[in-house]
C-alpha positions in Angstrom: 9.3 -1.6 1.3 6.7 -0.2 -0.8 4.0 1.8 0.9 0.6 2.7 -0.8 -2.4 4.0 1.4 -1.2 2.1 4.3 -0.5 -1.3 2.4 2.9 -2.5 2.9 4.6 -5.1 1.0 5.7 -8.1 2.5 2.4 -7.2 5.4 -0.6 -9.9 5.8 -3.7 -9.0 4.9 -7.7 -10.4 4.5 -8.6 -11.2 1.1 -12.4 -10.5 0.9 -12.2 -12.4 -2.7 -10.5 -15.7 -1.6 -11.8 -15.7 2.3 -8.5 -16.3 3.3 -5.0 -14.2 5.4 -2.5 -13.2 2.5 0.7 -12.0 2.0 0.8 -8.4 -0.5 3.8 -9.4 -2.5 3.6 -6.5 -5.2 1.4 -3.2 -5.6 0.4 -1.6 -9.2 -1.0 1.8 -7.9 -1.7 2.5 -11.8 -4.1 -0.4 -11.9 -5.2 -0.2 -8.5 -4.1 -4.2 -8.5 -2.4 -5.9 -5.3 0.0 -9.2 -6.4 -0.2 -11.8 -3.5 -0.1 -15.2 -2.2 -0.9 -17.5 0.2 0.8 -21.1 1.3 -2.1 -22.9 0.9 -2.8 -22.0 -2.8 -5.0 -23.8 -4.7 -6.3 -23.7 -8.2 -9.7 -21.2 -7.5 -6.9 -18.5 -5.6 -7.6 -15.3 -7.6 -3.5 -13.8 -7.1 -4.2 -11.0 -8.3 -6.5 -8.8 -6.1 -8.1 -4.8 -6.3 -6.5 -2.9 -3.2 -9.8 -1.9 -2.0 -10.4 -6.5 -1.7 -7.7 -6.6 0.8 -8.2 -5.8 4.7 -5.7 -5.7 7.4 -5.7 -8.7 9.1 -6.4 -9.2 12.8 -3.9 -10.7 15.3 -6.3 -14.3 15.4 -6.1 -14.6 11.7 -2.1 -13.8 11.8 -1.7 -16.8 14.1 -3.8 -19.0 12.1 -2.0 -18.1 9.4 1.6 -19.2 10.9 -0.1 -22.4 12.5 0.5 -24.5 9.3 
């Protein structure tokens, strides 16, 4: 598991660019760029995100998140 400043891969997180709960898939720490994706993708889903976009995400948005 990759860890940069706290991010984990594999970990949910709040995108503040696509208002929605994500999953970080990869990390660039070069680019400062975060890889990651979300089950309900559609074709405005910006996949690749700065790591200062992403948030961690509270325990109501996890749940919402799993309640496909």
């Amino acid at each position: 598991m990759n860890i940069t400043k706290g991010l984990k891969v594999g970990s949910l997180y709040h995108s503040k660019a696509n208002n929605k709960v994500v999953r970080l898939v990869e990390l660039n720490q070069k680019l400062r760029i975060a890889t990651i994706k979300h089950h309900k993708q559609d074709h405005l889903f910006e996949s690749e995100v700065f790591l200062s976009d992403l948030i961690k995400a509270t325990g109501e948005q996890v749940k919402a998140y799993f309640a496909r």
